[in-house]
N, C-alpha and C positions, 0 to 999 in steps of 0.2 A: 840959703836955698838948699835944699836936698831931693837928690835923687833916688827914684826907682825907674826899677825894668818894672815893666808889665808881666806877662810870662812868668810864671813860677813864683812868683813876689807878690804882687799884688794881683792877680786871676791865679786860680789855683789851676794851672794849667797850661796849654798854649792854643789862644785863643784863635787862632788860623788854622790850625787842624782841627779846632773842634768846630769852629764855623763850616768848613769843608763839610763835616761828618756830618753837619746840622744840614745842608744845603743837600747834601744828598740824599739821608732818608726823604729831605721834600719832592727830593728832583732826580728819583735814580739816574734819567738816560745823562745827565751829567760825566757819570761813568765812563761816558765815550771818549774822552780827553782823558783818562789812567795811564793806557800807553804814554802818551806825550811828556805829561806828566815824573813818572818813572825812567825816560830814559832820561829827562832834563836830569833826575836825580841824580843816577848814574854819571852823568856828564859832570856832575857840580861835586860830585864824589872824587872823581878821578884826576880834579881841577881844571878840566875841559870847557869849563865854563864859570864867571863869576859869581857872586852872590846875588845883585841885582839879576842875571839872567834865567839864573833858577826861580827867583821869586817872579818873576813875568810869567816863568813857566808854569809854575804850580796853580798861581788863580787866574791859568784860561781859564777853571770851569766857569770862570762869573761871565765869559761871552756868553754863557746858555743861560743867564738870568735877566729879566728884564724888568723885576721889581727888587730890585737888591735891596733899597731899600727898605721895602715890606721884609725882607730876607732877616736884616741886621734887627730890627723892629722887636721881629718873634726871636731870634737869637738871643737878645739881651733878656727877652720876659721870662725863657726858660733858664739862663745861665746867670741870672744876677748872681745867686746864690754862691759861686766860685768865686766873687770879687773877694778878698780876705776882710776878716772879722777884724783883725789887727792893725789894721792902717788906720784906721780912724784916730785911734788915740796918740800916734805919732806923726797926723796931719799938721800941716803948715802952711800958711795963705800963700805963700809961691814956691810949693814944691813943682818939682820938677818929672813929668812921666816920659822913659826912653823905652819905645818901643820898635821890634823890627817888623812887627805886624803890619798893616795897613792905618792910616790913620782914621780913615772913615770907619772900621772894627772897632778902633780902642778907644775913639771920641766920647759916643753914648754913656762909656762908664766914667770917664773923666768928669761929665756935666754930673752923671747921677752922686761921684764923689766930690764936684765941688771944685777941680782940681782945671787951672786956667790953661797951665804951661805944660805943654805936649811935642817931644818929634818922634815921630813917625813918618815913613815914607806916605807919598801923597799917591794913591794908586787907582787909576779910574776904575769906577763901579761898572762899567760896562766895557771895558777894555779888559782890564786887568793888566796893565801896563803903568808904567810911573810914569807919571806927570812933572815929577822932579827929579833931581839927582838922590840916591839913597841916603838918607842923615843918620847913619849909625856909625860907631865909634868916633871920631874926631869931630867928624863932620854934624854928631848932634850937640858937642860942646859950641861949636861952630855957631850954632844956631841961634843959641844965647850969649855971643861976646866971649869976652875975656870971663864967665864966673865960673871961679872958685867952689864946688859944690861945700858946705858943710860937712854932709855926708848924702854916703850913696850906699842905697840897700839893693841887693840881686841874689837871684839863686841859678846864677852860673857862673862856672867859674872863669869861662868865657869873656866875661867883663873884668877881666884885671885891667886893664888901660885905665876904665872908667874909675874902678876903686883905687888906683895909684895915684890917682889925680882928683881925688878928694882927701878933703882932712880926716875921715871918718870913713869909714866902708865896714858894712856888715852884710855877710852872710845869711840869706834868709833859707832856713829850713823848718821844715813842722810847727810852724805858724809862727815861730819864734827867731831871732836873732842872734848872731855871735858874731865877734869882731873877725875881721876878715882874716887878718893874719894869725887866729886861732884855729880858724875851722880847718880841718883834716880830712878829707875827703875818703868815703871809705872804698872799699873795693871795689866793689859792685861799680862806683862813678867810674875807678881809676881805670878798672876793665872794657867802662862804656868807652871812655874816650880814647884808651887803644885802641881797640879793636873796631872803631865807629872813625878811624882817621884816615887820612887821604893818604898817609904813608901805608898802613895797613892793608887799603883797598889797592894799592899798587903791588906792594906785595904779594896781594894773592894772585893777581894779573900776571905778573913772572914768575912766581912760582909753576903758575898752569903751562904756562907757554914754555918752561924748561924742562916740568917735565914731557910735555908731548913731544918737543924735540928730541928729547934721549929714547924715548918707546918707539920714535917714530927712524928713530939711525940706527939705534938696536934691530930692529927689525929689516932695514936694508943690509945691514952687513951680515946679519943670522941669515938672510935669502941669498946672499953673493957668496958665500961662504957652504953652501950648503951641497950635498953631495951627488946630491940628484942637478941641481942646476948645473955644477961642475961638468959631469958627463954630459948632460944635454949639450954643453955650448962644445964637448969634445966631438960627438959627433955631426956635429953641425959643422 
């Protein structure tokens, strides 16, 4: 058996943000859940909250749809075309797709590619809440027993558990493949994944807060200190 991620691998993209974007040029006042949205982010940034809680967070907008269905429908007829050209020819009758998306999103393409074995979180179409426990990282090996992948294709690097724990793991970049423990990830990633981390984002948190605290005691002791208030409190 061999795995892929969805995201970046096999959709050239991520297929939950682009569904959002999809849903809201249909549906501007959608919109109105962005606050909520954004500070879940925030929250899930500064690890104030889990992964599962941010994802409940992000598609409330699907409480303001009522034919989701029709939604995902028109979603796939314009976005087939991101499915990747390259999978086909390294198809196999029980491959395996892991994705963090929804499973009701990444279904459609699964049937269009043929492909039986799917986890994916189960997340209602009109809730946007899980209906199961999350099945990503262990918990989607989990899903399928004790199997041993063959190999496992991803393009993040994110999934190292996954590719440690197959015999095979490659790296999927610009449409093509390299063994996992060759690929080199260049700047531009190494800088995303700094400066896009929860150590980072805390960082900048105390950073702010120390310096307001030093402008903010500089400024009482420059006032206590100073020669006009001196007199004042003399004559007084």
């Amino acid at each position: 058996m061999n795995g892929y991620t969805f995201d970046k691998t096999i959709y050239n993209g991520r297929v939950s943000w682009d569904f959002y974007r999809f849903c809201v040029k249909k549906r501007p006042a959608l919109l109105r859940r962005l606050p909520k949205q954004l500070f879940g982010a925030l929250r899930y940034a500064l690890g104030l909250i889990d992964r599962a809680a941010f994802t409940e967070t992000f598609f409330c907008f699907l409480q303001g749809i009522q034919d989701a269905d029709a939604f995902v429908r028109l979603f796939w007829e314009t976005h087939r075309s991101r499915v990747g050209e390259w999978y086909p020819a390294h198809k196999q009758a029980d491959d395996l797709i892991v994705s963090a998306s929804p499973a009701f999103l990444v279904r459609p393409a699964c049937v269009a590619l043929g492909v039986k074995n799917l986890a994916a979180p189960e997340i209602g179409k009109a809730s946007g809440r899980f209906t199961d426990s999350e099945p990503a990282g262990a918990q989607a090996r989990q899903s399928f027993g004790a199997v041993t992948l063959d190999a496992f294709y991803s393009a993040s690097l994110s999934d190292e558990p996954l590719a440690k724990s197959a015999k095979q793991s490659f790296f999927v970049k610009n449409g093509g493949a390299v063994p996992w423990e060759t690929y080199r990830p260049t700047v531009w990633e190494r800088a995303k994944r700094f400066f896009l981390s929860r150590e980072f984002f805390w960082f900048l948190i105390i950073g702010v807060v120390n310096t307001f605290n030093g402008v903010f005691l500089h400024i009482c002791f420059r006032c206590s200190s100073s020669p006009t208030l001196r007199s004042s409190a003399g004559i007084l």
